[in-house]
TORTORVEX-280595 format. One record per residue (C-alpha): residue in three letters; x, y, z. Coordinates in steps of 0.5 Angstrom, whole numbers, padded with zeros to 4 digits, always signed. Layout:
# TORTORVEX-280595
ALAXYZ;...
This chain:
# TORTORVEX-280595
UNK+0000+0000+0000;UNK+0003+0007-0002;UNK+0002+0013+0002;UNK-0001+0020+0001;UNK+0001+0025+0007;UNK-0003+0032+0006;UNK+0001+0037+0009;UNK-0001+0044+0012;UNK-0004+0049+0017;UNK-0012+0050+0018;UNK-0014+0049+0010;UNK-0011+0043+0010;UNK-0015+0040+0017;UNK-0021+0042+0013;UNK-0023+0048+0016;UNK-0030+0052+0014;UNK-0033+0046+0008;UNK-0037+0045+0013;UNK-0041+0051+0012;UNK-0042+0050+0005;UNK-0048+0054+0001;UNK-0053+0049+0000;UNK-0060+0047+0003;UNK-0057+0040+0003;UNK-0050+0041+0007;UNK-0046+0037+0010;UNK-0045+0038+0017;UNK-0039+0036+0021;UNK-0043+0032+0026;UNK-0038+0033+0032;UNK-0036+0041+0031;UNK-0029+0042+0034;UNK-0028+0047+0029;UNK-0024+0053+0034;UNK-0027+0060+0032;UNK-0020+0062+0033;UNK-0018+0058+0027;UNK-0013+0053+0030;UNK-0018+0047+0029;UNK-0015+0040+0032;UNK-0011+0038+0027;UNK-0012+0033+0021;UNK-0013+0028+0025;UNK-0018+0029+0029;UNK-0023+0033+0023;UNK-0029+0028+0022;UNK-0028+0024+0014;UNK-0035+0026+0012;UNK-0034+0034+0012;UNK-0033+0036+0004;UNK-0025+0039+0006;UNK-0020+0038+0001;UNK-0017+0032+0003;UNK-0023+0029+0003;UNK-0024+0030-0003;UNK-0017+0028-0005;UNK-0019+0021-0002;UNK-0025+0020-0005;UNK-0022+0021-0012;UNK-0016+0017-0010;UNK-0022+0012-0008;UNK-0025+0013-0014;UNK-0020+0012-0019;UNK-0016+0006-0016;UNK-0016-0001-0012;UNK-0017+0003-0005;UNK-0022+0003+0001;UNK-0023+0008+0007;UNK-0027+0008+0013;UNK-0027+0011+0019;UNK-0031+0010+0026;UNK-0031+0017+0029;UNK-0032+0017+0037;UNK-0041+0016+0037;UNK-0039+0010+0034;UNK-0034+0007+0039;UNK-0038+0009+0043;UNK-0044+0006+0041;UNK-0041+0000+0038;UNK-0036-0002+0044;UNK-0038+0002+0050;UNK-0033+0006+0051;UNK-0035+0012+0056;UNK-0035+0018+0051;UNK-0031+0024+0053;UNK-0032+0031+0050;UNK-0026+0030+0045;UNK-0026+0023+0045;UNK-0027+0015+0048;UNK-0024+0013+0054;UNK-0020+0007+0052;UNK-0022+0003+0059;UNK-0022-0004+0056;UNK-0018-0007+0050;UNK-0021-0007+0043;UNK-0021-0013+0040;UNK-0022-0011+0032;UNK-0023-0017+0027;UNK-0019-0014+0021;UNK-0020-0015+0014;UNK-0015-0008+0012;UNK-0009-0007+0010;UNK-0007+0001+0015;UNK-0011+0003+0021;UNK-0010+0009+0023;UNK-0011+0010+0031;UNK-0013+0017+0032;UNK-0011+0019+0040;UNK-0011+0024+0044;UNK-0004+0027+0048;UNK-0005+0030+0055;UNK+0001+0033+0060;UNK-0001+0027+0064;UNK+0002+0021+0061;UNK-0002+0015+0058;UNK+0000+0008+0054;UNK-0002+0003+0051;UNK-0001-0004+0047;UNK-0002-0006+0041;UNK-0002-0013+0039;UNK-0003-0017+0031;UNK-0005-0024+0032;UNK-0003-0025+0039;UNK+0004-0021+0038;UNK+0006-0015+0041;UNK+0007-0010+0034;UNK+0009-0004+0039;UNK+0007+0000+0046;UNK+0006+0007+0044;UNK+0006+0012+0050;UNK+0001+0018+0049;UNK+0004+0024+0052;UNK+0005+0032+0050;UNK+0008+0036+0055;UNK+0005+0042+0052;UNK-0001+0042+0049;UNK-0001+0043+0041;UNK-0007+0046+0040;UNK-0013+0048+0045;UNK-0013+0044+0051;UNK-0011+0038+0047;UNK-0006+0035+0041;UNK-0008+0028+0038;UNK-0004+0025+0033;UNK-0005+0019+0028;UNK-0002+0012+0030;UNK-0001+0008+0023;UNK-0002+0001+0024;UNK+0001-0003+0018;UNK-0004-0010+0019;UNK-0004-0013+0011;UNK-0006-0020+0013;UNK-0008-0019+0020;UNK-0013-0023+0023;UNK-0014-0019+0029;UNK-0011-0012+0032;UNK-0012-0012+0039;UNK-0010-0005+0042;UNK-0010-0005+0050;UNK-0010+0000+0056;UNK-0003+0000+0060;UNK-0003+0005+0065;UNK-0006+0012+0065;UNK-0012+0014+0061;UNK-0012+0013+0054;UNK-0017+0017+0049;UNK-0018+0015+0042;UNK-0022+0021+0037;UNK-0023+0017+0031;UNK-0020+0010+0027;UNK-0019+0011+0021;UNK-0019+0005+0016;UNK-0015+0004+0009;UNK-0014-0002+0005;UNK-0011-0003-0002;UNK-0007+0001-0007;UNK-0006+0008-0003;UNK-0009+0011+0003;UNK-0009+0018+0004;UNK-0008+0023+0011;UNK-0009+0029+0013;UNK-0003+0032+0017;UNK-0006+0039+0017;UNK-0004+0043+0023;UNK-0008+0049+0025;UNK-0005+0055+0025;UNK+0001+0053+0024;UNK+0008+0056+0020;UNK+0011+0052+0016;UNK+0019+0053+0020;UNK+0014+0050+0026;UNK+0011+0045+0022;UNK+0018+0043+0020;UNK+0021+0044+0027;UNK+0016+0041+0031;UNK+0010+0036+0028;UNK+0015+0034+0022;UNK+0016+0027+0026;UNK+0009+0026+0027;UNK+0005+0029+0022;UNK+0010+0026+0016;UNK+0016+0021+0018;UNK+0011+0016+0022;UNK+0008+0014+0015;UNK+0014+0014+0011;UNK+0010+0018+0005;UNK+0011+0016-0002;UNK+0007+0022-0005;UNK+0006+0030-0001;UNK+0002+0034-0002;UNK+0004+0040+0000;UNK+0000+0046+0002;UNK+0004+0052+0002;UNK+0002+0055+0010;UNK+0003+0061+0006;UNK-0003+0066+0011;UNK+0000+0064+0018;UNK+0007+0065+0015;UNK+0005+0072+0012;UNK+0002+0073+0019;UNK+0008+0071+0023;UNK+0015+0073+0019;UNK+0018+0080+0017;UNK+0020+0078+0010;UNK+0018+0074+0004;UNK+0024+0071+0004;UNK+0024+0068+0010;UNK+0018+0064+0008;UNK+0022+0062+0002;UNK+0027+0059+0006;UNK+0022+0056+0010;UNK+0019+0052+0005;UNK+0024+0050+0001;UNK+0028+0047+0007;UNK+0021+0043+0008;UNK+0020+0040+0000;UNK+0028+0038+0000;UNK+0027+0034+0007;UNK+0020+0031+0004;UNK+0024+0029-0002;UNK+0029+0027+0002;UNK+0025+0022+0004;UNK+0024+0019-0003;UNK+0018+0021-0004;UNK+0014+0025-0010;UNK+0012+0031-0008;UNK+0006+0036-0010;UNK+0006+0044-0008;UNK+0000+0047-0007;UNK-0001+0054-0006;UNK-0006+0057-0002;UNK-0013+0062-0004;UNK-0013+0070-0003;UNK-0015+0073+0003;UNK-0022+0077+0005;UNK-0017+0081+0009;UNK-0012+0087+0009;UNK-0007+0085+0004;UNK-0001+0088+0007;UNK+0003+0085+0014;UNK+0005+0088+0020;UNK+0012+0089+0016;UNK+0008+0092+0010;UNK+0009+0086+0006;UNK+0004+0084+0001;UNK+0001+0078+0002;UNK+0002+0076-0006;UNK+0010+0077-0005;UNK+0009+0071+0000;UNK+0005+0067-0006;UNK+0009+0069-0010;UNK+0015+0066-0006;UNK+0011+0060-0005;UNK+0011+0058-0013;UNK+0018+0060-0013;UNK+0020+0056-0007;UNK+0018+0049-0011;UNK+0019+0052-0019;UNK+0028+0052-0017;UNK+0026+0045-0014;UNK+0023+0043-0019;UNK+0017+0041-0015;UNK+0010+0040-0020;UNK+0005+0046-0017;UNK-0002+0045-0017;UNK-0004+0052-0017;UNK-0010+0053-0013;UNK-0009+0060-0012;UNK-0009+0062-0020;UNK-0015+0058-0020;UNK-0018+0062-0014;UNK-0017+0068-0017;UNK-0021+0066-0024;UNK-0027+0063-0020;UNK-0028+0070-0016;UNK-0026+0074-0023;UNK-0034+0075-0025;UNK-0036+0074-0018;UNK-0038+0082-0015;UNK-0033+0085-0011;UNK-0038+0085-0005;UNK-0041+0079-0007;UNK-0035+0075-0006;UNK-0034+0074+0002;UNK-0041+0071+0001;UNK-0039+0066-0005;UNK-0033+0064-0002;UNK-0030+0064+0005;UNK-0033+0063+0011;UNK-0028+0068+0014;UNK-0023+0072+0012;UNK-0018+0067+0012;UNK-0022+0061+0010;UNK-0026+0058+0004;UNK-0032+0055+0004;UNK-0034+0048+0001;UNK-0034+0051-0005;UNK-0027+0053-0005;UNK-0025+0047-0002;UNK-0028+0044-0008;UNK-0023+0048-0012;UNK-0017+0047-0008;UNK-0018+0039-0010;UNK-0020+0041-0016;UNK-0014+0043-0018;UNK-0010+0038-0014;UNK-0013+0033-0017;UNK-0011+0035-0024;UNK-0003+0034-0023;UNK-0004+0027-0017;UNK-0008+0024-0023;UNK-0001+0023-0026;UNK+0003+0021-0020;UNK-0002+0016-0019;
């Protein structure tokens, strides 16, 4: 099975497809979104909001021998009584789970206060993995993916060791290619190689990125175009270090002040996004020229409405646009 890893901040995660202009949309079931654009991570986003990487999945699923599924923390509740917590189930017994897949992602919860847990293949230990995070990455919680590599496994048994272990969501995936969200909220692109590279990347071992380009946080946080330059080129060189194909998408205009604190524009830090991957010579999926024509004909007036759920975020619709746009170029690296 080959792996695609989705990289980037709040636009990654998935957040704002849930508010999507229809009379038919599609809610996100738990609402984690936080108002103040971090979010929970890739993670813990529910599979059924129309995010981009959602999206990504189904025509991943679509046009090739792969399968996905997930059970959110209703689920497990419901279906394994585990007492369901706020942001997750309490894992006070061991899950037992007949497998038929080929990956399963074990979505759980890092707090300050230690936990552990055991995960057993047909009876065999296949690791310990302890659940801990000094300080929390985003909100009161961190929650990252434990990848589980169970091709011909009969069963998958995951035990409590100590402390209390919280599970958010299980995400399943068999066949050709299993797509992961590893959006950060809020997140830079040098603290996301600095700090979540491990986590959010190498623990998978990708075979394909699609690298979003953290280009607002970035314009938000850095002096200079140049710094964001450097920041991402020094990312897409270790990805392809890694021996992975790698796809750089660049991230839709803003509702908001063009110019930074810095009196930078925010198009020089897209600008540099594009020239960061073009001297590596790192395919682009240009969502951002793709943006701009889809608002062209759109009323200025009219346009936070048509696309944005803020002045930061897009809506389902643009979404939509970035997978579009994604889609076009992974077709080829399928």
């Amino acid at each position: 099975m080959k792996v695609i890893v989705c990289t980037g901040d709040s636009h990654t995660c998935g957040q704002g497809s849930d508010n999507i202009l229809s009379a038919t949309k599609v809610k996100n079931p738990n609402d984690r979104y936080d108002t103040s654009g971090k979010g929970l991570g890739g993670g813990a986003c529910d599979l059924v909001c129309p995010g981009y990487v959602n999206l990504v999945r189904q025509f991943v699923v679509e046009n090739t021998d792969s399968r996905h599924a997930v059970e959110n923390m209703q689920i497990l509740n419901e279906k394994y009584g585990y007492p369901l917590d706020e942001d997750g189930v309490l894992l006070n017994k061991e899950l037992v789970i007949e497998n038929s897949w080929d990956l399963i992602l074990l979505c759980v919860g890092e707090q300050p206060e230690k936990a552990e847990i055991a995960i057993y293949l047909d009876g065999k230990l296949y690791k310990n993995e302890t659940l801990h995070t000094p300080v929390p990455r985003y909100n009161d919680w961190s929650f990252r993916n434990v990848p589980i590599r169970c091709e011909g496994v009969k069963e998958v048994k995951i035990v409590p060791v100590s402390g209390k272990p919280f599970i958010r969501q299980i995400q399943y995936a068999a066949g050709e290619y299993v797509v992961i969200n590893s959006g950060i909220g809020s997140c830079t692109s040098k603290r996301y190689f600095n700090e979540c590279f491990d986590y959010c990347v190498t623990d998978f071992q990708p075979d394909i990125v699609v690298a979003e380009g953290h280009s607002i946080n970035d314009w938000i946080q850095y002096k200079s175009a140049q710094e964001h330059y450097d920041c991402l080129k020094v990312m897409l060189e270790k990805f392809r270090e890694m021996g992975a194909q790698v796809l750089f998408t660049t991230v839709s205009p803003i509702e908001s002040k063009q110019e930074n604190a810095a009196g930078v524009l925010y198009r020089d830090f897209i600008d540099a996004s594009r020239q960061a991957a073009q001297d590596l010579n790192v395919p682009i999926a240009d969502a951002h020229e793709r943006f701009t024509q889809a608002l062209a004909p759109i009323p200025k007036e009219e346009r936070s409405a048509y696309m944005y759920v803020d002045k930061w975020h897009v809506n389902a619709r643009g979404h939509k646009i970035y997978a579009d746009t994604i889609c076009e170029k992974l077709k080829d690296m399928l």
